[in-house]
C-alpha positions in Angstrom: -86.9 -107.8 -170.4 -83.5 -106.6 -168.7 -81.6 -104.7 -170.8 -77.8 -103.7 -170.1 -76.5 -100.0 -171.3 -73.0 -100.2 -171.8 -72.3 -96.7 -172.1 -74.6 -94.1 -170.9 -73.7 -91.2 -172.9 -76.2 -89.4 -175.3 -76.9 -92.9 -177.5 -77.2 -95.0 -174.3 -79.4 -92.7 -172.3 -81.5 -92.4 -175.3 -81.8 -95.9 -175.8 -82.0 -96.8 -172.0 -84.6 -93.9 -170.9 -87.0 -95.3 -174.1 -86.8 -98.6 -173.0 -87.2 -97.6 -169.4 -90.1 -95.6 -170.0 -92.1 -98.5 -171.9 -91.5 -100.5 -168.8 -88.9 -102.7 -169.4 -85.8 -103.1 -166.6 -82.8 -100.9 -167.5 -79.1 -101.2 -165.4 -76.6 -98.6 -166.5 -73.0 -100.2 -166.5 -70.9 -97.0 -165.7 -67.4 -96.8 -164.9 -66.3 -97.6 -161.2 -65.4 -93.9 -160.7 -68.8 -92.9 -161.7 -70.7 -95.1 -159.8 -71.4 -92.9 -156.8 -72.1 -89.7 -158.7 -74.8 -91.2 -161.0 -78.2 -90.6 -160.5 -80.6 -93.8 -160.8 -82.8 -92.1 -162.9 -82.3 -91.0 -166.6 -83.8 -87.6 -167.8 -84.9 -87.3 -171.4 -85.4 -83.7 -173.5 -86.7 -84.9 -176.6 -89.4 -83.7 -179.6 -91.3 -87.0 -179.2 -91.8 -86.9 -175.1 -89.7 -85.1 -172.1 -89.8 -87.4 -169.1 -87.5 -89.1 -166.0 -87.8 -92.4 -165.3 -85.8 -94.9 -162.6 -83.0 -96.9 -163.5 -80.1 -99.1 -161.9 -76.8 -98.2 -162.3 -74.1 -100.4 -161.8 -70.2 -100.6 -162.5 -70.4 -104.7 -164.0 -72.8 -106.5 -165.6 -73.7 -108.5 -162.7 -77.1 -109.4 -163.0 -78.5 -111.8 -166.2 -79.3 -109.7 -169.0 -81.6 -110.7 -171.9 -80.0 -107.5 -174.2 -76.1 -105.8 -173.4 -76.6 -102.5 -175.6 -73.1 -101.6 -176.4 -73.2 -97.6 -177.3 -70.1 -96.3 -176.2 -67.5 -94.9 -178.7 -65.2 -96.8 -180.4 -62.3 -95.6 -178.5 -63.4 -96.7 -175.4 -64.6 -100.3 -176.2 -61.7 -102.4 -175.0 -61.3 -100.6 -172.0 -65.5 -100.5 -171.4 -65.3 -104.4 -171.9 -63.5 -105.3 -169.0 -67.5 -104.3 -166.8 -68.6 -107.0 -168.7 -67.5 -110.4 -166.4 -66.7 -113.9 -168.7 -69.3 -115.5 -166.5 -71.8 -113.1 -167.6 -75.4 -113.7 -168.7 -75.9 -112.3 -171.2 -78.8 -113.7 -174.2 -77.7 -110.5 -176.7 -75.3 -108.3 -177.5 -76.4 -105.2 -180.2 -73.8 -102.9 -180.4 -74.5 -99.3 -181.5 -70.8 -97.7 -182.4 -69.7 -96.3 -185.3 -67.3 -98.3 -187.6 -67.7 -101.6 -189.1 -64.3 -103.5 -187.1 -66.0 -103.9 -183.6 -68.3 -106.5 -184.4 -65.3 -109.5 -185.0 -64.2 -107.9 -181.9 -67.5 -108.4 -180.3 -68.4 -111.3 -181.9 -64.3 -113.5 -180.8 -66.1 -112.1 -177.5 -69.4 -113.0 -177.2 -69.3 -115.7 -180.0 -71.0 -115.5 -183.5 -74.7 -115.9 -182.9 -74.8 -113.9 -179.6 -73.7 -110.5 -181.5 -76.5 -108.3 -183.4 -75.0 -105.6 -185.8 -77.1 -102.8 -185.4 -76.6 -99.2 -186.6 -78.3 -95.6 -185.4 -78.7 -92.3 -187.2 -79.0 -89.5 -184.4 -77.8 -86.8 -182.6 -78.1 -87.1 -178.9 -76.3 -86.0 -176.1 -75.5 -86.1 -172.6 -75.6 -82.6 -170.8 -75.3 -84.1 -167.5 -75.1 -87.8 -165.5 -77.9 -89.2 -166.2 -79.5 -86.1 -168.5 -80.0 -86.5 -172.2 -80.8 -84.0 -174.9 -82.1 -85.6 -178.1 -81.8 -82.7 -181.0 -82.1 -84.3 -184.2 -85.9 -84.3 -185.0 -85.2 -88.0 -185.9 -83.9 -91.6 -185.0 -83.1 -94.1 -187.4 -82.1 -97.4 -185.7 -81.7 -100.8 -187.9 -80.4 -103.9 -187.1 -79.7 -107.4 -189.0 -82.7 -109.4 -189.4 -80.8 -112.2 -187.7 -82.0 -110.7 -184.9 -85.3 -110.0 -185.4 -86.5 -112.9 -182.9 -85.1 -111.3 -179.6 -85.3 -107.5 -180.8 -88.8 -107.5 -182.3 -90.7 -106.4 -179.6 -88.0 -103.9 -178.3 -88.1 -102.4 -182.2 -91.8 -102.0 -181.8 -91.4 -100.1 -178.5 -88.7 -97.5 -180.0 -91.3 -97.3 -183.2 -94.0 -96.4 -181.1 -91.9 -93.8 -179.4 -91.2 -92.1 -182.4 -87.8 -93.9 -183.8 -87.7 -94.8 -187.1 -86.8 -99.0 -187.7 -85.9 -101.0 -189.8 -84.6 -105.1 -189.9 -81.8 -105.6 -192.5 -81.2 -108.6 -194.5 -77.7 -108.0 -195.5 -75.4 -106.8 -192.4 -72.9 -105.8 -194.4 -75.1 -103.2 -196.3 -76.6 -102.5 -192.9 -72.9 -101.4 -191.0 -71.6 -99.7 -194.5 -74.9 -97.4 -195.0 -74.3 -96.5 -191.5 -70.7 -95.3 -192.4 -70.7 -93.9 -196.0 -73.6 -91.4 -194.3 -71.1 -91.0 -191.1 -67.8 -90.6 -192.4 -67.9 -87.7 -194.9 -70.1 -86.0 -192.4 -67.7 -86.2 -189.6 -64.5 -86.1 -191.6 -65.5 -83.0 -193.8 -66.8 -81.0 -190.9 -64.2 -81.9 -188.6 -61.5 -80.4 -191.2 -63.5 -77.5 -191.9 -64.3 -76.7 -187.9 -67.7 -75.6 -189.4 -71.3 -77.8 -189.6 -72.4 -79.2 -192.4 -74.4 -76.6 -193.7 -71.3 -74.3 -194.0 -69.5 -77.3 -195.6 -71.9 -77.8 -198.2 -72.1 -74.1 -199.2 -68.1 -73.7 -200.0 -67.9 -75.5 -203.3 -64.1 -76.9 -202.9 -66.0 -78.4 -199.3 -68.6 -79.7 -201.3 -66.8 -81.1 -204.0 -64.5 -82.9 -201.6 -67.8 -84.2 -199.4 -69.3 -85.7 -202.4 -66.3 -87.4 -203.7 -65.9 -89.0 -200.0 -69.0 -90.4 -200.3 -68.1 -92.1 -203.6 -65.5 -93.6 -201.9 -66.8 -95.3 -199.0 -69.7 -96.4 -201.4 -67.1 -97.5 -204.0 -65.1 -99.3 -200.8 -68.2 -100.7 -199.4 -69.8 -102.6 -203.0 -66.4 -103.8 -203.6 -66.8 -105.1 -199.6 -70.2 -106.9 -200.6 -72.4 -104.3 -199.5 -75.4 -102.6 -201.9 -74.8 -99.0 -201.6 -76.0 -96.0 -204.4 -74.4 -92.9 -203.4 -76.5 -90.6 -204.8 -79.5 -91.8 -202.6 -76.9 -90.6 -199.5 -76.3 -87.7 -200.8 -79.8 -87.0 -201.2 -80.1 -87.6 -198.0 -77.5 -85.2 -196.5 -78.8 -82.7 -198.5 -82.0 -83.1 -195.9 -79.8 -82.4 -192.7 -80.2 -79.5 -190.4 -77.6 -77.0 -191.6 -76.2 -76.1 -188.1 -75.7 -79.7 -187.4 -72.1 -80.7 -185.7 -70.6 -83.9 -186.2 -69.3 -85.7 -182.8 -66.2 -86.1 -184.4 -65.9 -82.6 -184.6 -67.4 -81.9 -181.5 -64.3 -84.3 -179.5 -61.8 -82.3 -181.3 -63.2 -79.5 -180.6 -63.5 -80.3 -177.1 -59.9 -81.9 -177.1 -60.8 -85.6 -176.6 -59.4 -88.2 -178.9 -61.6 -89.0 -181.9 -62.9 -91.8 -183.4 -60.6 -91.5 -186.6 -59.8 -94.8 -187.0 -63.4 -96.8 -186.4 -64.7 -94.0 -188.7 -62.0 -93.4 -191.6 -59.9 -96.7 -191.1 -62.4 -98.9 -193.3 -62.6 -96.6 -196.0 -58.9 -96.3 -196.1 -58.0 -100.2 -195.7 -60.8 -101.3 -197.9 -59.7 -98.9 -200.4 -56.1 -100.1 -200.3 -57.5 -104.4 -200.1 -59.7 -103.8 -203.2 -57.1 -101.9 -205.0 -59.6 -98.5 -204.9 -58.3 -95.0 -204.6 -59.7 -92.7 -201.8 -58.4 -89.6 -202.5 -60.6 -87.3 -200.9 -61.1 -89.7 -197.4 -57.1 -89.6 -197.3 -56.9 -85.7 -197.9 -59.6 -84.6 -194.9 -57.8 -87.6 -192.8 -54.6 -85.4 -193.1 -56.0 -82.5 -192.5 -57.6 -83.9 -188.9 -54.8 -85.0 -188.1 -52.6 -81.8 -188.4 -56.0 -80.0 -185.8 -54.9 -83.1 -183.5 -51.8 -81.9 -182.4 -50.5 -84.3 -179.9 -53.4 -86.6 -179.9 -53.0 -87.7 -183.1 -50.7 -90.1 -181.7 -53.3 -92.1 -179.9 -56.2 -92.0 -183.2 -54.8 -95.2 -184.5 -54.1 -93.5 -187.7 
């Protein structure tokens, strides 16, 4: 198959380098100023195989496609869209962003059918062009079993590298589990400055982390989803206590965050179903004071 990366960062190499390295055809779709800095070749650090293996790079999607992987951040889709010609051929789109609002976006783009919500759990990252560094000891990535005719195969080829997957019924389950894990993660150790194992042992941290998640669970049953929050927060309990949100790590690094794809849908669902998110509001605030000047461009 010919598979498209739309954002070659630490998701997209991830995803591109696996799916190179099983044989199929990958084309990294970079920006124009990148184009001819960018190796053709993507170079994978991970616990289930270290490896380099050839790719194409490109700046548009101009060859047909049979999947367009859409991993770049949320803050950068519109802009990342305009690679992507109307004449395009392209048989799928599975985005992998945070947030739940991109896929109407995607979807007034591509049109209904063509979109497949899809969701991954990992952290990954890009040390260099066309170098990745995969440090969580897993990958969780499930998509909506609307799909599961075009991306069966390519699921059994991430399963067999060591990713953990899943087909979802209920997409909007599938996108909300994604982001009632995400967003307390990201907003409670981006207001702290600290990882999450130093969030979890301060018990005012804690105690605000938890209530978070009841909110976005709250915000996402009310939204039609199927969400039990204490299953997440059994699950958080399970994560490496030196691990760093990306949230954090763009602040950190002065970059604009991705407040709004993260924190927005919490906030508007709360306020559209008449909930009260406390706790989301409260670590939103305090991000946005650590923004300084950017917090004028978060869409918050």
């Amino acid at each position: 198959m010919q598979h498209g990366i739309l954002g070659a960062g630490g998701v997209g190499g991830l995803i591109g380098a696996v799916l190179a390295q099983a044989g199929e055809q990958v084309t990294l779709i970079v920006r124009p100023e990148a184009l001819a800095e960018h190796p053709e070749t993507l170079s994978l650090e991970s616990k289930f195989g270290k490896f380099t293996v050839p790719v194409k790079v490109s700046s548009k999607a101009s060859t047909p496609l049979d999947v367009l992987w859409i991993t770049v951040k949320a803050t950068q889709l519109k802009s990342a869209l305009n690679s992507i010609p109307a004449t395009a051929e392209i048989g799928a789109v599975v985005p992998l962003l945070n947030g739940i609002d991109h896929t109407q976006l995607l979807r007034e783009r591509f049109g209904h059918d063509r979109v497949i919500p899809a969701t991954i759990a990992v952290e990954s990252e890009r040390t260099a062009a066309g170098v990745i560094v995969h440090r969580s000891p897993w990958v969780r990535l499930n998509a909506a079993s609307a799909g599961r005719s075009v991306l069966e195969k390519t699921l059994d080829e991430f399963q067999r590298f060591g990713f953990e997957c899943n087909f979802v019924d209920n997409e909007v389950t599938l996108l909300w589990s994604k982001l009632a894990f995400l967003a307390p993660i990201a907003l409670s150790t981006t207001a702290a400055a600290a990882p999450i194992g130093d969030v979890l042992g301060h018990p005012a941290h804690k105690a605000r982390f938890e209530d978070c998640v009841r909110e976005a669970c709250a915000v996402a049953n009310a939204s039609g989803a199927a969400l039990d929050p204490e299953f997440i927060l059994g699950n958080v309990s399970k994560l490496p206590p030196q691990m760093r949100s990306s949230m954090q790590k763009d602040v950190a690094a002065g970059r604009p965050p991705e407040l709004d794809a993260i924190a927005g849908p919490i906030l508007r669902g709360g306020k559209q179903h008449d909930l009260k998110t406390p706790a989301t509001q409260g670590l939103v605030g305090e991000i946005l004071e650590r923004l300084g000047p950017l917090r004028d461009v978060v869409g918050l």
